[in-house]
N, C-alpha and C positions, 0 to 999 in steps of 0.2 A: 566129735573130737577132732576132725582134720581141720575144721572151721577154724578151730580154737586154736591151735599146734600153727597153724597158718599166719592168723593173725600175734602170737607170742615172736614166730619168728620174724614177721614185719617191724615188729615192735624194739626186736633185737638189731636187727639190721638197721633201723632209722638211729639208732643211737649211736649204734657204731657207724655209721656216716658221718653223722655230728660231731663225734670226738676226732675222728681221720682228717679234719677240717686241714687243708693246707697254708693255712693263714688263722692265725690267731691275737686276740688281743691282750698285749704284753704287757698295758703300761697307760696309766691317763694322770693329766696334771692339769690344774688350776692353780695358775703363780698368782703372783702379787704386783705385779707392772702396774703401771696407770694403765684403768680398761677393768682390771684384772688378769691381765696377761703373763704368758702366755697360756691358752688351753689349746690343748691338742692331747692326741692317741699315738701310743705305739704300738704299732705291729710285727711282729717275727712271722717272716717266711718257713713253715715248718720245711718243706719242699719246694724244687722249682715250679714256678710258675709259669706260664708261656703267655697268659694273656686274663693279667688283673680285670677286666672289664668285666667278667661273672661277679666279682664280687664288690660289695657297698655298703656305707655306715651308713647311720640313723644313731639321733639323740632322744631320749624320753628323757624329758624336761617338770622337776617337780613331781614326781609318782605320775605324770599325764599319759603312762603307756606309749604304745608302739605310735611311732609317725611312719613306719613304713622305710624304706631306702629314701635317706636323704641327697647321698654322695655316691654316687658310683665312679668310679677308676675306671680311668681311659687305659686305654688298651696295651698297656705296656706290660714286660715281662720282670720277674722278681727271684734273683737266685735264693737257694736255701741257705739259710742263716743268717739273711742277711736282714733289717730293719726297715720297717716303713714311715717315718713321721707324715700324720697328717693334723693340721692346727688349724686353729680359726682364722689367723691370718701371717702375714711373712715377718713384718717387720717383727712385733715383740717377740715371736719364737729365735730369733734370728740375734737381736741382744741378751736373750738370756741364757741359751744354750752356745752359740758362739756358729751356729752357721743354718743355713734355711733349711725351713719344713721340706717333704717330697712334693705335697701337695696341701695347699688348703681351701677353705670350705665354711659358712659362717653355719653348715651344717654340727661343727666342732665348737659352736661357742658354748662351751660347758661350763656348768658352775660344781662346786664339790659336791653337790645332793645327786646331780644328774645320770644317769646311765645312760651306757653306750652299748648298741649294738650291730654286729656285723653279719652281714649277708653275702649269701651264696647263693647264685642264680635265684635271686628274692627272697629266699628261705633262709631264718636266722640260722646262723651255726656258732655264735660265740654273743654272750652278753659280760658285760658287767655291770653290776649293781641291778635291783631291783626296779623293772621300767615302771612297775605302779607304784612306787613305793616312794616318798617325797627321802632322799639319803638322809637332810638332817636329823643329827642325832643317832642314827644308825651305826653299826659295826663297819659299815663299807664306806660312810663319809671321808671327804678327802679337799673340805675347800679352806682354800689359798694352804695345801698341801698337794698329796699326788697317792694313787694306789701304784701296785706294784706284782706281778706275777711270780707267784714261786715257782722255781724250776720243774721240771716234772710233769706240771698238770696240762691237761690238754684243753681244746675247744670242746664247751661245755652242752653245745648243743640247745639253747637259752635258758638253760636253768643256771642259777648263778649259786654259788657257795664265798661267803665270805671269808673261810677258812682257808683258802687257795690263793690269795693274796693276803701281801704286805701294805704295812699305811703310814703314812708320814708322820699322820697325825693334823689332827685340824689347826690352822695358822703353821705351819713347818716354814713353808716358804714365804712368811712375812716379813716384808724388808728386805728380802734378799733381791741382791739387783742383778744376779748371773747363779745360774745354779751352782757354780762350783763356789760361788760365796757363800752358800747354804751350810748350816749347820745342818742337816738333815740332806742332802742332796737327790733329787730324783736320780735313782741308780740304771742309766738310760743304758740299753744296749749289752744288756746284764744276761737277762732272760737265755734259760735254754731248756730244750725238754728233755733233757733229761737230770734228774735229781730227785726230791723228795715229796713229791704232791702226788696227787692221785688222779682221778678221773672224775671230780670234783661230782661225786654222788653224796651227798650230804650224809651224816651218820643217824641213825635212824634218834630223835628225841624223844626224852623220858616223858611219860603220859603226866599231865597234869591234873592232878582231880580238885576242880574248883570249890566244891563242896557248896551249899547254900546261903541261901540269906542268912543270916544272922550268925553264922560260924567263926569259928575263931579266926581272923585274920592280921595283917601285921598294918600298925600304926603309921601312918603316914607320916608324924612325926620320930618315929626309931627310923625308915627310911631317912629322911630327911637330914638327921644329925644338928649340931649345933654347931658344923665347922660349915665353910664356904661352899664344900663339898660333900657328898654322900661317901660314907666310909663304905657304902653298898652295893658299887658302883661292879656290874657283871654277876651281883646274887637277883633270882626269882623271887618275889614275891606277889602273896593273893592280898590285896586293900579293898576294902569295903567304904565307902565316900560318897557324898553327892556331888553331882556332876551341875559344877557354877557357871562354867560357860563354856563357851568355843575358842581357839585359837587358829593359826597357822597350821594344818596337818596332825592338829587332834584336840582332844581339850580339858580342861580344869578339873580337879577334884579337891574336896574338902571336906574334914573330917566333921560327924556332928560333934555339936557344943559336948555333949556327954564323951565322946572319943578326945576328947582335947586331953592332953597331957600336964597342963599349965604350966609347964615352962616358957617360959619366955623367950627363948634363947632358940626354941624349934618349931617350925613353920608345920601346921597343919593342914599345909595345901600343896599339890605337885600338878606336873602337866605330863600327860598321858597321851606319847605320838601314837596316830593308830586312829580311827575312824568307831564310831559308837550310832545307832538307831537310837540311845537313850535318850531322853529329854532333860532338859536342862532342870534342877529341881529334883529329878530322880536320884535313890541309890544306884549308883551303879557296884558287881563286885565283879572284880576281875584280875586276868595276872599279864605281869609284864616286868621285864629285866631293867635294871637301872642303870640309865647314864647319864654323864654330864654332858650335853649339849651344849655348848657356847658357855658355861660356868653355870648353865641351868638344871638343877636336876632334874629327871626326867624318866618316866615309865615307857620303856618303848613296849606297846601293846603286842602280846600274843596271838596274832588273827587264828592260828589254830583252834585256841581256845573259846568259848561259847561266853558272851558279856552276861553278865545276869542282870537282869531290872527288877531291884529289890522294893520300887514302892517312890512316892512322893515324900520329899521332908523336906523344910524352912526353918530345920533347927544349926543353921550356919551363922559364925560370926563374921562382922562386915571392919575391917579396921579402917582406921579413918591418918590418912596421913597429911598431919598438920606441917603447915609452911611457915619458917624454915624449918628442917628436920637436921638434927645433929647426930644423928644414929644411921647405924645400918639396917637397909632392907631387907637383907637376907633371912632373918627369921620371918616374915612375910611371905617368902616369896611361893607362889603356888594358891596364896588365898587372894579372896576378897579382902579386895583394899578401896578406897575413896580420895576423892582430894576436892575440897568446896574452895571457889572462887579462888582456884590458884593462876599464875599468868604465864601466860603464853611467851614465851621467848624464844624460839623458835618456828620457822614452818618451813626450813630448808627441802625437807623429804614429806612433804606432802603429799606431792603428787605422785612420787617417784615409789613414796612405801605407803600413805596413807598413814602417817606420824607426823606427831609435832611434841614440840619438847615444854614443859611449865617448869615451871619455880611460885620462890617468893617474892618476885620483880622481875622487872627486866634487869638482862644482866649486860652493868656498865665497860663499854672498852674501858680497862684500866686506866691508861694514859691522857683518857676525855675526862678522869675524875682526877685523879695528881699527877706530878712528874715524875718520869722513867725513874723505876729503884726508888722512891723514897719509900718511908715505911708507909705512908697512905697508897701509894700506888702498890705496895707487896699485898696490904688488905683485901685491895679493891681485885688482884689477882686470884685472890682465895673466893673472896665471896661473887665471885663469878664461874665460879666451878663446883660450887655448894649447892647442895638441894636439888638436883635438878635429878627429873623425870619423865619418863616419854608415854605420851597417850597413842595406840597406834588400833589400826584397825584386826580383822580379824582371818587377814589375807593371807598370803604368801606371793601375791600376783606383785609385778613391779605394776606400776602406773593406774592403778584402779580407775575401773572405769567410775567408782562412784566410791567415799568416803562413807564406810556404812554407820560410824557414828555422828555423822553430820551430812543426812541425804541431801539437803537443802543448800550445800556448800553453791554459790555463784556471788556473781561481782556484786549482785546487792545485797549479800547476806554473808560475808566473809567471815575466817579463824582469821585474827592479824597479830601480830606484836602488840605485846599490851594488853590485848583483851583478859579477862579472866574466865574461866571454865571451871564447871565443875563436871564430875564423871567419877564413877565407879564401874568396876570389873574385877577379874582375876589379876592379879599381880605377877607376870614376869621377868627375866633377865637373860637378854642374849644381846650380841653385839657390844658386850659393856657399858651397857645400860637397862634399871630397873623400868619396865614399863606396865601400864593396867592397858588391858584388852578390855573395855568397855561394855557392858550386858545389855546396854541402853545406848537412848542421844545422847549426849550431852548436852548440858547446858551452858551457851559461851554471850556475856552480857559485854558489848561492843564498846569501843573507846574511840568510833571515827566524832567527827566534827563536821558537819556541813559548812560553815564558814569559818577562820581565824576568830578563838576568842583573845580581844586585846582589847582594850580599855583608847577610846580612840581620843585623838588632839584635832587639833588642824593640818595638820602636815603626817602621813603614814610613807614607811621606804621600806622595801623589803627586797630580800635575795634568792633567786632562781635558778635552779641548774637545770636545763631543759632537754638533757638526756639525747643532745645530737641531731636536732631540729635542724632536718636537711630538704630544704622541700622540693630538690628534687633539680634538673639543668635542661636547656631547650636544646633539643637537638636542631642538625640540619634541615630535617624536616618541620620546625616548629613546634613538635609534639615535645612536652615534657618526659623526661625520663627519669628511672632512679639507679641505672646500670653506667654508673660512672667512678671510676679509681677512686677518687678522693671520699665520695659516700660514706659515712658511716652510720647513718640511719636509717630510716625506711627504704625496703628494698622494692616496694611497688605502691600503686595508688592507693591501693585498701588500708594497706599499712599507714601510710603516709595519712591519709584521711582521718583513721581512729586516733593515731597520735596526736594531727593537730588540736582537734577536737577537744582533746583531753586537758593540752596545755590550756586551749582558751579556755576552757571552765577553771580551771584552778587559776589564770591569771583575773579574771575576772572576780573568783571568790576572794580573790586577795584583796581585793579595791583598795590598790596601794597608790599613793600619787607619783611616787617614783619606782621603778623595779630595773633591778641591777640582774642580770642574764647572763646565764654562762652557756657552754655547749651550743650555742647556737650557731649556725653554717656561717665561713668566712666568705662570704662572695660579695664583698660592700656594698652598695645602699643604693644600686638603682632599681628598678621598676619591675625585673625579675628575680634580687634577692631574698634571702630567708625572712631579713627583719623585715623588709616592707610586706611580704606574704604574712608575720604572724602577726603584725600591728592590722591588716587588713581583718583577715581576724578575728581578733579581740572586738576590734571597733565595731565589727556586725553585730556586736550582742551587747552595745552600751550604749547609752543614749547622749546626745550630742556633748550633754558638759562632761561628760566622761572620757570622751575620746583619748588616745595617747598618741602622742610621735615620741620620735624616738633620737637619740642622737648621729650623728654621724660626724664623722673626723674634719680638718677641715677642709681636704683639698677631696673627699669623696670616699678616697682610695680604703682598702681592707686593711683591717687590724692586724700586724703582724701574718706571718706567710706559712702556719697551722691551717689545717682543712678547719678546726673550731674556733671560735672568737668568743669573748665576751660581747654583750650588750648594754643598752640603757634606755630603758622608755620611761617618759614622764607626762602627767596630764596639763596643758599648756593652761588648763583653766586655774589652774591652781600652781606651778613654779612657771621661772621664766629662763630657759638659761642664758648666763654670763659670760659672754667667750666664749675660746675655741676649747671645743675638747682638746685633752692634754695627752698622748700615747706614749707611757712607759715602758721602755725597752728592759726586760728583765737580764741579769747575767747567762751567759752561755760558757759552759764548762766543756775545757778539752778534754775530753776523755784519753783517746788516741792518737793517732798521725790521722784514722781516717774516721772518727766519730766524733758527735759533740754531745751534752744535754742541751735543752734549749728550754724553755719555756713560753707561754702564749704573753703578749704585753698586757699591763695593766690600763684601765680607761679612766681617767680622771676629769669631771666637770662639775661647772659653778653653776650654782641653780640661785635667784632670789624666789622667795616667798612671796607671792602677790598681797594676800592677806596682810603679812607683819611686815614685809619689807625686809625679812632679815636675810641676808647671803649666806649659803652653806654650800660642800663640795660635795661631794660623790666620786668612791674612787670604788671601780668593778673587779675584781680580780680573779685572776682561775689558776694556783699554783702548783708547779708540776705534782703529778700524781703518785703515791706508794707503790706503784707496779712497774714504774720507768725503772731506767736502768740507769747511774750515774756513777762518776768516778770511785766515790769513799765506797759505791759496796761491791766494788772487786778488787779492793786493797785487802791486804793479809790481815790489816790490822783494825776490823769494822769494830768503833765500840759497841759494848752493850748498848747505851742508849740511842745509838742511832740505830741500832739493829732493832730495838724495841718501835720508833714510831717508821718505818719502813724506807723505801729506798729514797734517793734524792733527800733527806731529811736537811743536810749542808746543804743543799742546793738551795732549796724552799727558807732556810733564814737569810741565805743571800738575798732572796728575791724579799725579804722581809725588811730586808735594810736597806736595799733601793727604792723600797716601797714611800718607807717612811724618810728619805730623806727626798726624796720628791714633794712629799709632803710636808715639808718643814718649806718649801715656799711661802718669802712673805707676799706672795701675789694672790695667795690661796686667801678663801674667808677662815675666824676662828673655828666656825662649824663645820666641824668634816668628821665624814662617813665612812670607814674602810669595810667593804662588805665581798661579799662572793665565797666561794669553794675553795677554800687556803690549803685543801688536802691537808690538813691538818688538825687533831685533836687538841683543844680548850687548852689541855694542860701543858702541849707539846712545843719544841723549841720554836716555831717561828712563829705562835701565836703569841707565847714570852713576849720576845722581842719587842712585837706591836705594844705589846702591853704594859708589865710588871717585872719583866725579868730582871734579879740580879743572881750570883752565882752562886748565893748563897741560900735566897729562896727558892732556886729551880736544886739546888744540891749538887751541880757540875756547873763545867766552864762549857758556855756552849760555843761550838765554832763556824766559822763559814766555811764554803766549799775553797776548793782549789782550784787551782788552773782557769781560774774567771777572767774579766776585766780586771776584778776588783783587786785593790792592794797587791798589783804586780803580780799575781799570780798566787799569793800566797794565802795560806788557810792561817787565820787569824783569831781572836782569842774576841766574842764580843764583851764590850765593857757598858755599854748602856742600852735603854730600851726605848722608846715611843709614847709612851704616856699612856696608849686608849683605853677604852675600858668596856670588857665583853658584855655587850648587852644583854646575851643572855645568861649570863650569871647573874646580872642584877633583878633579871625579873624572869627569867624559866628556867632557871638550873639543874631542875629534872628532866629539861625538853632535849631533844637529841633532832638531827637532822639525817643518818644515817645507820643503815643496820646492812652490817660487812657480809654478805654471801659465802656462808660456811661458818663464820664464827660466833653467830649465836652473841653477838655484844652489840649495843650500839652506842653512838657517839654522834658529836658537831661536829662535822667537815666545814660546814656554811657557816658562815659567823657576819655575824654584824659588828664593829668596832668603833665606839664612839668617843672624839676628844673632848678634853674636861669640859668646853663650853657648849657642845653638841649636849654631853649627858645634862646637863644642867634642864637644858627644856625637856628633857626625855619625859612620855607619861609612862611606857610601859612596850614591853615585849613579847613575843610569843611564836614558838615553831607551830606550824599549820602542818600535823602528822597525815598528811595524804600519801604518801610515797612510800617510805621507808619502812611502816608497817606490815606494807601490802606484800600479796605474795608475787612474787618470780611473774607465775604463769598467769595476771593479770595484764602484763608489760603489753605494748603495742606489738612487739616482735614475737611472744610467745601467744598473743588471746589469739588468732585466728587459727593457726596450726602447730597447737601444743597434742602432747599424747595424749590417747592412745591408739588415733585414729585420724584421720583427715581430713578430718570435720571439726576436730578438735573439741573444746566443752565451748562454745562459744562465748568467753570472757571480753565478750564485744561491746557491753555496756557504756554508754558515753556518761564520766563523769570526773569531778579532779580526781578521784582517785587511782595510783600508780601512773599519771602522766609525767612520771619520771621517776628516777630513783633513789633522788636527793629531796628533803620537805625544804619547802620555802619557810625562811622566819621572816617576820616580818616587826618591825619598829614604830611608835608612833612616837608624836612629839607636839608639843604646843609653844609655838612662838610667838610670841606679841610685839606686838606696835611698839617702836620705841615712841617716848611722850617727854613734850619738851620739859625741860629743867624750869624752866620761868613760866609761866601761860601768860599773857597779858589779860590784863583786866578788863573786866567788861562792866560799860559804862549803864548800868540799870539799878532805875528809879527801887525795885524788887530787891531786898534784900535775904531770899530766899535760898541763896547759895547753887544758880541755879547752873553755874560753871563744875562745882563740886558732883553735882547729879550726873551731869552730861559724864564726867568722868568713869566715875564707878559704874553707869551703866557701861561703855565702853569696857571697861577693866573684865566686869562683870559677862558680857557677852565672845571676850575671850577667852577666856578660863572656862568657859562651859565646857565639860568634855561629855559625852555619852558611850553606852555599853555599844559595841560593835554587835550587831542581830545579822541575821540571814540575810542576803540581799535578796 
């Protein structure tokens, strides 16, 4: 008995130690800042302190339990009552509460799921939230919200009670950009112990009696409802279900075909947080309380309770969701669902969640398919937001080390844009979006191209954005470096090596005779610039009639005074050029007394045809970009449509109508080429211009910038257009040349633009999809040291694909001999017509075109 009496009062005394805690935790938040920010904890000083350094935080990250003291506090003293903030870091705690943390710690970089715990001479004396226990969906969840201590209660000694704090609720602090602009505000600095809470010993709960297989239990469908939500949501209930798969911190259930309610209208499948030994295919029955999760409903499992495994069954339905879908998911959601060869339009968060987004196509930038505001571009807004579905893994880990429904994910076996997949799993929805957790591979049937298919002539041209092909500057020492200001590409040799590599494959797969080059390093045209390093090369892997040079200005000097430039290579075996190249100085817009816009010049030159003899021009262009900053978009008064095709939009028709009245040279041949990176979408004001614009077929008055050279400064009203004509509308109008980073749409930046006598020889067109499909973490800059580790997945493969971020299109054309108007006669005995022969052969072996194959 003394043993026992001994150890009861050890048992009393460590808990009352626990609760006496002289420091407790007050208060935790996960805002909404770009990051996430701020996270951070607050502390109440119960009593004075004299010297913080006994005590330390620690984060349990995802249910992954104790890390032990992460953070210990330097040796400073803490009056009573008074507050400790400590945050992940200074600046965002610092904008949205209005003044800095005490201290921070990337030991605080908390997400809403996370628990926090704090230590005393290494021994917890306060937690919140459950350290094994993943928070989403739980009672104590708090992301991009906050918890909150009720008065009264003390340090819990690590047992935590949800009941002893207050919650924002999930999403509280979204959008808000200072807590006091919160509708919900984290109530900082609140906290005191004395009021209404207790000594957070949880109230003893009511015994569950599971009862067995086959007993009456409740409908996964009555849970479930037929509103958006469970009208259920904080009642217990026992469901009996097989268990279809795994999830993120627990997994699927499904009623058998016989349990089915046949309504339509309510889903016979839910997702149950909480961990199971069952096997997938089993009954499982069990109990667990019902919540909405991110707008998912959701069984959070009773680990008290004991799971029962009722047995094997395959009496489950599989639903199959057809592309487009005009309906809602939500009576689905929690079951087996399917989707056969739907496409892939996104792979933003591949790596990042192991997700990627289908539909029923790719989904068109609106403005690459009509003009801003009309009714076809309001369509094209809809049906870019329609049908769409997320395929994702079975994690909760950010950056997986491996995509468990595509083990096989590498640079020669890619998910890309385009592609089509098919896959079934469980059906879920969180983050605002429906998504299948996959029970299988999937299957994803590829869209790359080994080489440009296009229908070839005599003469091919194509256009290149080459992603900031910097190769690099000689130091004092003679040694190459890539640690220089102006740099904006490869930051060392490796880098710089897999880059080139990439372009020369994709320039070579082009076998264009001319290639119009954007992004390439401005350092002009001697012996250690970019262009003679990538023409060096190209030419090592072509055989001598292939070779390219390249042009250069005519006094040597660099393109305009951008760290980037356009280029121009062309094969001498096959054009010749005419003259000096021509350097168009584009408008420069005053912004301010002390800023300008500027843009990079355009390259203009005359090539003949060896072959036909026929002259045609070539004009290279790289027009400012939708992320510069120009006058009209810090005017009060942005219209919609230049807010729809992005910043500089006035800028870039200016540069449109200097373009083309350079081109209106009678020095120029009729055949000319306007090609390059216009920053601009097909259907958008400065492609107009070039082309077809009137104000009545774009639906507005388009205008120029202000404060230019042009027309004295003033912003004017355009009245006519250019003539050309988008080559790839005439023969790829489904092709695209870019896919925007985060928006899940793609469009033509690159354009080819051809005048009436150019199209006239045109055979045909076609974007070469090497680039823009591809994912992120292929890039030269991400394959050597992408997450999750430092070694990264080695996406080091040399081949055109992602050597850049923009697809090359490429043009072909067949130009013939001009043939005199008269022939003279020939004086022969033969009257076999044998002048007539010579001709049509002639004719005949011009017009030959062939399919473009592999090279």
């Amino acid at each position: 008995m003394k043993t026992s009496l001994s150890l009861i009062t050890a048992g009393i005394l460590t808990a009352f130690s626990a609760n006496a805690s002289d420091l407790v935790i007050s208060g935790v938040v996960d805002a909404s800042l770009t990051g996430g920010l701020p996270k951070a904890v607050e502390l109440y000083v119960v009593n004075d302190i004299a010297d913080l350094s006994v005590y330390g935080l620690g984060s349990a990250n995802n249910g992954g339990g104790t890390d032990g003291v992460e953070f210990t506090f330097p040796a400073d003293s803490a009056s009573a009552g008074s507050y400790i903030y400590v945050a992940s870091e200074i600046d965002g705690f610092t904008e949205f509460f209005g003044y800095a943390p005490d201290y921070d710690t990337s030991a605080m970089g908390i997400n809403g799921d996370d628990a926090v715990e704090l230590f005393e001479n290494e021994a917890v004396v306060d937690t919140f939230g459950d350290i094994d226990v993943d928070g989403n969906g739980t009672a104590w969840e708090y992301l991009d919200g906050w918890a909150y201590r009720k008065d009264g209660s003390v340090a819990n000694g690590g047992t935590f009670s949800s009941d002893n704090w207050t919650y924002s609720g999930v999403d509280a602090l979204d959008d808000a950009a200072t807590n006091a602009a919160a509708t919900t505000p984290f109530p900082e600095g609140t906290f005191s112990t004395e009021g209404g809470g207790d000594d957070e010993v949880p109230p003893e709960e009511p015994v569950i009696e599971l009862g067995v297989c086959a007993d009456a239990a409740t409908l996964i469908s009555t849970i479930q409802g037929s509103g958006d939500a469970s009208e259920e949501v904080g009642n217990g209930h026992i469901v009996e279900a097989i268990v279809t798969g795994m999830g993120a911190g627990g997994f699927f259930l499904q009623e058998e075909t016989a349990d089915s309610d046949g309504d339509d209208a309510t889903s016979e499948g839910i997702f149950v947080s909480g961990s199971t030994t069952i096997a997938v295919g089993n009954v499982a029955r069990l109990y667990g309380e019902v919540v909405e999760n991110y707008g998912m409903t959701t069984l959070n499992l009773d680990s008290d309770v004991t799971v029962l495994d009722c047995g094997a069954s395959d009496d489950v339905l599989m639903t199959t969701i057809d592309m487009p879908f005009d309906y809602s998911l939500e009576p689905f959601e929690g079951m087996l669902a399917s989707v056969v060869d739907a496409t892939v339009t996104s792979t933003n968060d591949l790596w990042r969640y192991g997700e990627i987004q289908v539909s029923d196509g790719v989904k068109r930038q609106p403005s690459d398919v009509a003009a801003p505001l009309s009714d076809a571009y309001v369509e094209a807004v809809a049906a870019s937001e329609a049908s769409l579905l997320k395929i994702e893994d079975n994690s909760s880990s950010s950056y997986p080390d491996a995509i468990n429904y595509f083990p096989t994910f590498s640079y020669a076996n890619a998910i890309r844009i385009g592609d089509t997949v098919s896959a079934s799993g469980p059906l879920n929805y969180s983050f605002g979006a429906f998504r299948i957790n996959p029970t299988d591979v999937i299957t994803v049937t590829s869209t790359r191209e080994a080489n440009p298919v296009v229908t070839e002539g005599n003469l091919s041209i194509a256009t290149f954005n080459v992603l900031n092909y910097f190769n690099g500057e000689v130091d004092a020492n003679g040694d190459v470096t890539y640690d220089f200001d102006l740099n904006r590409g490869a930051e060392d040799e490796t880098e710089f090596a897999l880059q080139e590599a990439r372009i020369v494959e994709a320039i070579v797969g082009l076998n264009a005779d001319v290639v119009g080059l954007m992004e390439i390093e401005n350092d002009g045209f001697g012996d250690d610039s970019a262009i003679v390093s990538l023409v060096a090369a190209v030419n090592a892997e072509l055989a001598d009639t292939e070779q390219y040079s390249f042009i250069s200005t005519a006094d040597s000097t660099a393109i305009g005074t951008d760290a980037i430039t356009v280029g121009l290579l062309y094969r001498a075996a096959i054009v010749t050029p005419e003259g000096d190249a021509q350097v168009v100085d584009m408008p420069i817009q005053q912004i301010d007394e002390d800023s300008v816009a500027q843009m990079r010049p355009s390259l203009i030159q005359s090539f003949a045809h060896v072959e036909s003899g026929k002259t045609f021009a070539v004009a290279v262009n790289h027009f400012k970009s939708k992320g510069s900053q120009c006058g009209e978009d810090i005017a009060e008064d942005v219209s919609e449509t230049d807010a729809i095709q992005g910043s500089c939009n006035a800028l870039r028709v200016s540069a449109a109508i200097t373009l083309g009245e350079a081109l209106s040279n009678d020095s120029l041949p009729e055949r000319i080429l306007v090609l390059g990176d216009l920053n601009s979408y097909s259907a958008e004001d400065p492609v107009a211009v070039l082309t077809d614009y009137t104000a009545e077929t774009q639906g507005y008055t388009v205008m120029t910038a202000a404060n230019t050279g042009m027309d004295d400064g003033a912003s004017v009203e355009v009245t006519a257009n250019y003539g050309y004509v988008n080559l790839a509308e005439e023969f790829d109008a489904e092709g695209y040349s870019y896919w925007f980073y985060g928006t899940e749409q793609v469009g033509s930046l690159d354009h080819v633009l051809a005048s009436e006598t150019m199209l006239a020889d045109a055979v045909d067109g076609a974007h070469w999809s090497i680039n823009s499909p591809e994912v992120y973490q292929f890039q030269y800059d991400q394959a050597l040291s992408y997450y999750p580790d430092e070694d990264g997945y080695a996406f080091t493969d040399v081949g055109p694909f992602r050597s850049s971020d923009h697809d090359p299109f490429i043009a072909t054309f067949n130009l013939e001999a001009e043939l005199p108007d008269e022939a003279d006669p020939i004086e022969d005995d033969n009257d076999s017509g044998g002048s007539m022969g010579f001709i049509l052969a002639l004719m005949a072996g011009v017009l030959t075109f062939r399919r473009r194959s592999a090279k």
